[in-house]
N, C-alpha and C positions, 0 to 999 in steps of 0.2 A: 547508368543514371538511375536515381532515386524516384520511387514513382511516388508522385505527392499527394495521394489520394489512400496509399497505403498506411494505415495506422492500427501499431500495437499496443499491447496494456499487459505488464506484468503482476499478479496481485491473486488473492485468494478470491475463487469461483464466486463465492458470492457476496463480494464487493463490487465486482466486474462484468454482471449479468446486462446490466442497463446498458451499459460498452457495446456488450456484445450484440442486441439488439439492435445497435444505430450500426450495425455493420464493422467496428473493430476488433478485429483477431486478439483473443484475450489467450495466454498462456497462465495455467498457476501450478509452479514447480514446485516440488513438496522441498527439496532440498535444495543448499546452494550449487552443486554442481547441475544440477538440474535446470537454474535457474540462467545459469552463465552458459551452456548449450544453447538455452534458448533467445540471450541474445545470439549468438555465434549466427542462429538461424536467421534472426530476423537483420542482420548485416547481409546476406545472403540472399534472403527473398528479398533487398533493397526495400526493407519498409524508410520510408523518410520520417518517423516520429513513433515514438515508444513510449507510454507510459511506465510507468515505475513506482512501487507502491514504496513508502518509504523503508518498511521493511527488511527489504528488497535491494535497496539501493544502499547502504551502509555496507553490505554484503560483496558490492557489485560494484565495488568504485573504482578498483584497477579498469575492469570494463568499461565503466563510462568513462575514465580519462583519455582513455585509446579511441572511442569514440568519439572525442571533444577534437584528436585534432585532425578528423574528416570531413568531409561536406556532411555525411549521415551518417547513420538516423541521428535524431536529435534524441537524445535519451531525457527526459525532464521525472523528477520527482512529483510524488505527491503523497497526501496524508486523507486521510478520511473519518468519519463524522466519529468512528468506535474510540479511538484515543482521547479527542476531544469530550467526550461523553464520559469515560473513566476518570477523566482527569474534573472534572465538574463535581462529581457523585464525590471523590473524595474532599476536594474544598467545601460542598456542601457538609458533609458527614465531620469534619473535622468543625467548622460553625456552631453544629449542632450539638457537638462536643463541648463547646466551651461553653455554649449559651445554655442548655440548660444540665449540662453533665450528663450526657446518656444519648447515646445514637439510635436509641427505640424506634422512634418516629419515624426515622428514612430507611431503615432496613428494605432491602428487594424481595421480593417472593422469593423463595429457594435460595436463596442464600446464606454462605455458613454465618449461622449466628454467633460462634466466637469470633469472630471480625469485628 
């Protein structure tokens, strides 16, 4: 039986801190086989629910289908704030592109400036 109290989280260490804090066992595999062991583990320690960074789960889809047709864990996706933020800076920087011809203005600190 699944214990319902047990909850994992696949994803890079520090995405995952805050997780790990409220008491969820976070795993971050450097590689894909890495990554599919450690579901293998957490079928095993009967975690009932796993998070999954999206990453992560493109990677790991044969594994979450074999998982879909058991009671557990629940394998669910998710995305976090860094793509969302990438994806922003470049619609802004492309704006500023057309609006006054020159991305000068939004440039990052440290960033390559032939970009």
């Amino acid at each position: 039986m699944f214990s319902f109290d047990k909850i994992a989280a696949v994803g890079d260490a520090d995405l995952l801190f805050g997780l790990r804090a409220l008491g969820v066992k976070v795993f971050s595999p450097r590689e894909v086989n890495e990554a599919r062991r450690v579901l293998e583990r957490i079928d095993k320690e009967k975690f009932a629910l796993c998070l999954v960074h999206q990453d992560w789960l493109q990677a790991m889809s044969e594994e979450k289908k074999a998982f879909g047709k058991k009671f557990g864990p629940v394998i669910v996706g998710f995305s976090d704030y860094r793509t969302l933020a990438d994806t922003v800076e470049k619609m802004v920087k492309k704006m500023a592109v057309r609006a006054t011809g020159s991305d000068a203005l939004i440039k990052g600190k440290g960033k390559d400036e032939s970009s």
